[in-house]
Structures are given as structure tokens and as C-alpha cells.
C-alpha positions in Angstrom: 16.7 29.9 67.4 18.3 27.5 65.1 18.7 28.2 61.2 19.0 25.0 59.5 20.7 23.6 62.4 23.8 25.1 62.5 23.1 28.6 63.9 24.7 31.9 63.4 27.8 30.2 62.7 26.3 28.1 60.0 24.6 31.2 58.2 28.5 32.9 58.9 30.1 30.0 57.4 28.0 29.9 54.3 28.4 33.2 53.8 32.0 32.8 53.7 31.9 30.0 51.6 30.4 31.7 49.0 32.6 35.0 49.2 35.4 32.8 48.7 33.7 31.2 45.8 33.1 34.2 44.1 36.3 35.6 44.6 38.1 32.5 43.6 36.2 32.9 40.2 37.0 36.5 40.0 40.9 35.5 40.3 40.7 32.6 38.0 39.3 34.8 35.3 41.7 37.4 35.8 44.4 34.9 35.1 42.9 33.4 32.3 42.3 36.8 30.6 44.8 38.9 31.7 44.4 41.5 29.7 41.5 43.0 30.8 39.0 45.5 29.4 40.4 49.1 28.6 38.3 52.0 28.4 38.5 53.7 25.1 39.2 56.6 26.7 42.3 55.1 28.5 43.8 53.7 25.3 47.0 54.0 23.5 45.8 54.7 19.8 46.8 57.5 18.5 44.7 60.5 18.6 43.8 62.9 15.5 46.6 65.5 15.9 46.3 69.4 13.3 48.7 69.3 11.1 52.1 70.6 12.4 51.5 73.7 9.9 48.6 74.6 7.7 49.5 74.7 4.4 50.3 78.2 2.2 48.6 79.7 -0.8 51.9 79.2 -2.4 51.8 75.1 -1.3 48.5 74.7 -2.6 49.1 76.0 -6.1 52.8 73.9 -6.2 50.4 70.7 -5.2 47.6 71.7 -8.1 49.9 72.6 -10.8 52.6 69.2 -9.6 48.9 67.0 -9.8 48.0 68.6 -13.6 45.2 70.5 -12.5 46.4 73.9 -13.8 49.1 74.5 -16.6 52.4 75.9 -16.4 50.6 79.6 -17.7 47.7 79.4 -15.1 50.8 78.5 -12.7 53.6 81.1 -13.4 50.2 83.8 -13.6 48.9 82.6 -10.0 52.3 82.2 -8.5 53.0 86.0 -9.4 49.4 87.2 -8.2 50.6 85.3 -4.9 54.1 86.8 -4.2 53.1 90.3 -5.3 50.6 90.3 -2.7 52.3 88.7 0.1 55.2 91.7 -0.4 
């Protein structure tokens, strides 16, 4: 039986043809755009990381009283309360 007059060969050829189309397109792209699309799960940012150590009582009331949240009384009071309870 002939298909389209070329026979199996004919329908193997086009087939061909058209794999090598479509791979010639897939290669072009890829050279135009070589960079390609990354996963966000494969990229390079930088992830959230804890901090290396959590911070003490005694940082947290250094930081309140150095910002002027709490005077020097409220400070020198707290930062007694702290080391007498720490010993």
C-alpha cells in the first residue's frame, strides 16, 4: 500500500524530518538563552539562617536602655534583678 506515494520510507523520512526540526529548535533556543530556568528550590539565594546566638536578658535591657526606652534608674534596678538571679 502506498502512503502519499512514497511508502514506509516516506512516512520514516518525514518523521525524521520533523525530529530534527524540533530538535534543531530545542538547540537554537538553548543557545539563545543560555541560562535556563532554575527551580527555586535549586537556587543560590540565601536561605533564612537562626541567629548564631539568641540574645540574653542582660542584651535585651543594654539594647532598651542604649535605644531610651528605660532610664538609667529602671536600668541599674533591672540589671541588678538580672545578675542576682543568674548567680
Amino acid at each position: 500500500m502506498m502512503l502519499g506515494g512514497f511508502g514506509v520510507l516516506g512516512v520514516l523520512l518525514m518523521i525524521l524530518f520533523w525530529v530534527l526540526i524540533v530538535a534543531g529548535a530545542v538547540w537554537l533556543l538553548g543557545r539563545l538563552f543560555p541560562g535556563g530556568v532554575s527551580h527555586p528550590a535549586n537556587s543560590t539565594a540565601p536561605k533564612w539562617t537562626p541567629p548564631a546566638s539568641p540574645e540574653t536578658p542582660l542584651d535585651i535591657l543594654k539594647r532598651r536602655y542604649a535605644s531610651g526606652e528605660i532610664a538609667k534608674a529602671e536600668y541599674d534596678q533591672m540589671r541588678q534583678d538580672i545578675l542576682s538571679d543568674t548567680r
